[in-house]
C-alpha positions as CSV (number, residue, x, y, z in Angstrom):
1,X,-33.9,-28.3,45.1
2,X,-30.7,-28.6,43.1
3,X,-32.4,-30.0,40.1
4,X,-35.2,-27.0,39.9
5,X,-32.0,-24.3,39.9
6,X,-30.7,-26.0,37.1
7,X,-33.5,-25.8,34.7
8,X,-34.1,-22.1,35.9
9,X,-30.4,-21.3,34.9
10,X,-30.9,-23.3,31.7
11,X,-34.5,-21.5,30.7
12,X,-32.4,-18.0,30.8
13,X,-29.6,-19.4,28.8
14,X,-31.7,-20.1,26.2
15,X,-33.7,-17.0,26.1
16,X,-30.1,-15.2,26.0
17,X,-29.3,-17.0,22.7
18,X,-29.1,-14.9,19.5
19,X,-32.0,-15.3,17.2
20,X,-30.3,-17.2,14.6
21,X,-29.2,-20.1,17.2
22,X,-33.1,-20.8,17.5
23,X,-33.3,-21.6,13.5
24,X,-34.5,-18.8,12.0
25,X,-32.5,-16.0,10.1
26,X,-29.8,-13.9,10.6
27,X,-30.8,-10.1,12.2
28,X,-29.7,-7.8,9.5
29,X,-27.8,-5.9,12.6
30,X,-26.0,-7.4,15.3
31,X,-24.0,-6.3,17.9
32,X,-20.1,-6.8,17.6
33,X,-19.2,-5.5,20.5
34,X,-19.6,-2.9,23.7
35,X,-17.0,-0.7,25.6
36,X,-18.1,1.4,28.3
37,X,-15.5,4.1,29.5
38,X,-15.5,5.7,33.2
39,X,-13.8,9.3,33.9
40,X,-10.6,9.8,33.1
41,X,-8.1,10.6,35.9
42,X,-5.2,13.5,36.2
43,X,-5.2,16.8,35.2
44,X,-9.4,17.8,34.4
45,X,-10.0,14.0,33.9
46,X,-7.6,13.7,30.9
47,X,-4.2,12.2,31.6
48,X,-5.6,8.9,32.2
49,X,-8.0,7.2,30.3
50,X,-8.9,3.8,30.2
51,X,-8.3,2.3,26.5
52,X,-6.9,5.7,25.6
53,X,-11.0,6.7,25.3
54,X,-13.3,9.1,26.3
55,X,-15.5,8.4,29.0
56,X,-19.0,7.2,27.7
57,X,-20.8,4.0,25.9
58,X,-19.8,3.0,22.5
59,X,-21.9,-0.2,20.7
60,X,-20.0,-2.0,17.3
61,X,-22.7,-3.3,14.9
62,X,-22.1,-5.6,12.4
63,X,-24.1,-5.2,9.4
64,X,-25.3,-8.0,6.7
65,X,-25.8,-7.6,3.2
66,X,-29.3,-8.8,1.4
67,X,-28.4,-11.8,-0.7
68,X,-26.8,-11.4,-4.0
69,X,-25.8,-7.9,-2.6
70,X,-22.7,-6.0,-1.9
71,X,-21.8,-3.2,0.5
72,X,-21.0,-0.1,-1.2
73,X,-21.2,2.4,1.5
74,X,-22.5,3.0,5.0
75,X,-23.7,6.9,4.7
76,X,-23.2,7.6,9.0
77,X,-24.5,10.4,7.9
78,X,-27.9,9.1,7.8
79,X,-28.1,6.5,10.9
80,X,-29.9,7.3,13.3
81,X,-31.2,6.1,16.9
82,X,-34.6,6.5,18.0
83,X,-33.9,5.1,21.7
84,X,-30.9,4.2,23.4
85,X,-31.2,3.5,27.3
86,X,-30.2,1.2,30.0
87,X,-32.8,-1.2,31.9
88,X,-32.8,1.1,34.5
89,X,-34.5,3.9,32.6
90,X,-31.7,6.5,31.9
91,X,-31.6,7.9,28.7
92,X,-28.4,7.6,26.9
93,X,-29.7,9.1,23.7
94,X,-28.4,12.6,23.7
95,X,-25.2,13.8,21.5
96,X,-24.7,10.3,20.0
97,X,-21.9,10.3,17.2
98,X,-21.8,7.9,14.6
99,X,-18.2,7.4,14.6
100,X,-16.5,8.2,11.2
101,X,-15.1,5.5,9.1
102,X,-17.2,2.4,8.9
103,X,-15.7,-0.4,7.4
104,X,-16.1,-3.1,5.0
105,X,-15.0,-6.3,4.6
106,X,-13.5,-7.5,1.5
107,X,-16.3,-9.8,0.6
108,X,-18.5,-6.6,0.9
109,X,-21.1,-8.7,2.7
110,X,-20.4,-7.6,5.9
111,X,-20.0,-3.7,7.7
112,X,-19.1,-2.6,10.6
113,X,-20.4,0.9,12.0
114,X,-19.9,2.5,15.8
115,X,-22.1,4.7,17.5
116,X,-21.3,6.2,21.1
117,X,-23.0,8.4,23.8
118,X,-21.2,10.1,26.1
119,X,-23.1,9.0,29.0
120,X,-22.5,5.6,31.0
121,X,-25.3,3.2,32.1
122,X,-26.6,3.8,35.6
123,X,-24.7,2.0,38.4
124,X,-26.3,-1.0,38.6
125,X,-27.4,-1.2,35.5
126,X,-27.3,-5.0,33.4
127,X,-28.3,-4.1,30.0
128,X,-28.4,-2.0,27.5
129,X,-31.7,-1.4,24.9
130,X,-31.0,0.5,21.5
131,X,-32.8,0.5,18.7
132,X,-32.1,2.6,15.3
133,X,-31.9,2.6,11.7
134,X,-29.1,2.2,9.6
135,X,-28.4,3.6,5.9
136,X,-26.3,1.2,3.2
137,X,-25.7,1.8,0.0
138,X,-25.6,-1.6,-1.8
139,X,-25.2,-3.1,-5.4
140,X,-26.0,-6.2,-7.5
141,X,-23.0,-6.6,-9.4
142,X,-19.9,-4.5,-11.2
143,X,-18.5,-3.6,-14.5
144,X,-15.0,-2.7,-16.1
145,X,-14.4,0.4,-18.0
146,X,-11.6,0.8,-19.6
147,X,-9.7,4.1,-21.0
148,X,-7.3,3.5,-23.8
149,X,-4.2,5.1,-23.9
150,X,-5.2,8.6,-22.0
151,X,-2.1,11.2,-22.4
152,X,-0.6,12.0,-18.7
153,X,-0.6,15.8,-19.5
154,X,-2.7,18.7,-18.0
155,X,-6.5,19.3,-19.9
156,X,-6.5,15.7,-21.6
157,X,-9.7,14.1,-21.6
158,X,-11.7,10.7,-21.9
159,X,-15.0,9.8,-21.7
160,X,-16.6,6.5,-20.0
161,X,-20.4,6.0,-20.5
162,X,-21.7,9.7,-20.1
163,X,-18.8,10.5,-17.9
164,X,-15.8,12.8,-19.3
165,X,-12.8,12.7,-16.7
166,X,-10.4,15.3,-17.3
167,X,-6.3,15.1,-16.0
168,X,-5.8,18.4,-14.3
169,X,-2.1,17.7,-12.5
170,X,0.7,15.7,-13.6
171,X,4.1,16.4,-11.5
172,X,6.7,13.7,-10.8
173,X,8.3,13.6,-7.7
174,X,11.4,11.5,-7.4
175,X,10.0,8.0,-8.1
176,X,6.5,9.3,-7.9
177,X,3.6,10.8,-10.2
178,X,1.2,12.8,-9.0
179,X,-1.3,12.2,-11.5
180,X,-4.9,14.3,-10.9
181,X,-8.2,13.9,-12.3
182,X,-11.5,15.7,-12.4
183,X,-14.6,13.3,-12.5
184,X,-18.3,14.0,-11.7
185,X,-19.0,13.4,-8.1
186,X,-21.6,10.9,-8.8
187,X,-19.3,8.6,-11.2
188,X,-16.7,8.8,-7.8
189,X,-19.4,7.5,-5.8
190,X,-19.7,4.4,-8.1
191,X,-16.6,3.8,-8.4
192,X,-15.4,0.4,-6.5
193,X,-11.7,0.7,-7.6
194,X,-9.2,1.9,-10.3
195,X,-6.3,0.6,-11.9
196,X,-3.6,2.1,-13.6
197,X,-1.4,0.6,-16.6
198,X,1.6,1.3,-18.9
199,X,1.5,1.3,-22.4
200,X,3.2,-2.4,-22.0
201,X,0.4,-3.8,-19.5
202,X,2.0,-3.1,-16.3
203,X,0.2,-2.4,-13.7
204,X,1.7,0.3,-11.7
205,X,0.8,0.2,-8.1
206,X,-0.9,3.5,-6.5
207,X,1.4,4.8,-3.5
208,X,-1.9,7.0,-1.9
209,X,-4.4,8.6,-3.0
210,X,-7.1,11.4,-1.6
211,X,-9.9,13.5,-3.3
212,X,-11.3,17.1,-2.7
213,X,-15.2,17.5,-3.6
214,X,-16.8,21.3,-4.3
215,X,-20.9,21.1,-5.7
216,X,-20.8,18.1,-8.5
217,X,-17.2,18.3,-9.4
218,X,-14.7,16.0,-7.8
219,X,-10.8,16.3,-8.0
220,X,-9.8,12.8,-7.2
221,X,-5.2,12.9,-7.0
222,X,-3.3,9.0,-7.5
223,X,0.6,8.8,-6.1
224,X,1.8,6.4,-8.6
225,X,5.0,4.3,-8.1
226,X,6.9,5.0,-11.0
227,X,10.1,6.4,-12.2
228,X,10.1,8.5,-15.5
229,X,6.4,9.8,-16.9
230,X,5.1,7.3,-19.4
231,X,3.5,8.1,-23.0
232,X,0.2,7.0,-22.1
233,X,-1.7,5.4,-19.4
234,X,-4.4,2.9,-19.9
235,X,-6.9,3.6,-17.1
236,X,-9.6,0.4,-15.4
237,X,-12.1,1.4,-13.5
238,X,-14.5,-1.0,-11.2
239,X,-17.7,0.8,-11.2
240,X,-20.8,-0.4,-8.9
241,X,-24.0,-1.5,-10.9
242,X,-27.9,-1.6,-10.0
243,X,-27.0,0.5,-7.0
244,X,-29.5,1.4,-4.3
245,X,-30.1,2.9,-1.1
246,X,-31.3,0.3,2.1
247,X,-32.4,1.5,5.8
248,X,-32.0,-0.9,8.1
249,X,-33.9,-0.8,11.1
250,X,-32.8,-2.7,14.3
251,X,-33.2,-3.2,17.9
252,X,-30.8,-4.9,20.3
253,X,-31.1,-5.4,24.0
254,X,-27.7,-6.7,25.4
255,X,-26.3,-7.4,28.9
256,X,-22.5,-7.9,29.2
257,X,-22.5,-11.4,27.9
258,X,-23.5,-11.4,24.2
């Protein structure tokens, strides 16, 4: 009798397994991770609150990358979930956020997105069914562009490709510059990083940055560690190449242990 419960426990172990434990490939999605919050306590449900969260269901998926390509963007914008329940039938589905932020990794082979409902599973629930679709913006590869010796004053101009990027704010501020450009939103979109020289080669390091975005037009502002305003700035961009856009379409059934 012993010996027939211990295959039984084994046959479910196995089924449990992820998919790429059996020899074939790696899902595109997988699931990261699960929190599931209860009502907060105190004044209207609010003072209290386990892991500081509201109360509800959130799932962390971890996205892969196509081979040979890299991760530009998740667009939350454009995920979306066709069902999200719990194996006892309740419909978890309504006012689902795609939490803001996604992120990453440095590789660019790898993403991480949330999504939460407000609602909790049914008491006595032991899994968890969702199945969606994903957005990514990926790329094959990248190329450096590099502006030459681009005046830190108000209306100068350069051009890169088809692109002309105009400096509309230059103000130091103690040991900071803010230095302000205006670039097609498109060319922002591509861009996977910049870099900022002196005339000597120095690369001076960017203290913050943050962008404002109207129609086509962005106005993209760099805090840049340095002293005294130089003559001239030579200006690197990163920009993203053979871009496209991907949905991925997934569907995950998890119980606590995953």
């Amino acid at each position: 009798m012993m010996k027939k419960a211990c295959i039984i426990v084994m046959a479910g172990l196995f089924l449990s397994l992820p998919v790429n434990l059996m020899g074939e490939e790696k899902p595109d999605v997988e699931l990261a991770g699960m929190r599931i919050v209860g009502s907060g306590y105190g004044l209207n449900g609010t003072e209290l609150r386990a892991f500081h969260q509201k109360s509800g269901t959130s799932l962390a998926l971890v996205v892969r990358a196509p081979k040979n390509k890299k991760i530009v963007e998740v667009d939350d914008s454009n995920c979306s979930l066709e069902k999200f329940t719990d194996d006892r039938g309740l419909n978890l589905l309504d006012d689902v956020d795609w939490g803001g932020f996604p992120k990453i990794s440095k590789s660019g082979n790898l993403a991480l997105v949330e999504v939460s409902s407000p609602k909790r599973p049914s008491k006595g629930a032991s899994r968890v069914i969702v199945q969606g679709t994903i957005q990514l913006r990926v790329a094959a590869s990248e190329k450096t562009e590099k502006i030459e010796n681009i005046k830190p004053e108000v209306g100068a101009k350069a051009k890169v490709g088809q692109e002309v990027i105009e400096v509309i704010k230059v103000q130091q501020e103690n040991e900071d510059l803010i230095f302000m450009l205006k670039i097609n939103r498109k060319f922002v979109d591509n861009m996977k990083e910049i870099r900022f020289y002196t005339p000597k080669g120095d690369l001076i390091d960017i203290l913050g940055r943050g962008s404002f975005t109207f129609g086509n037009v962005s106005q993209v502002e760099y805090n840049l560690n340095t002293k005294s305003l130089p003559e001239s700035l030579t200006v690197a961009i990163d920009l993203w190449q053979e871009l496209e856009t991907l949905n991925i379409s997934f569907e995950i059934e998890t119980g606590l242990g995953f």
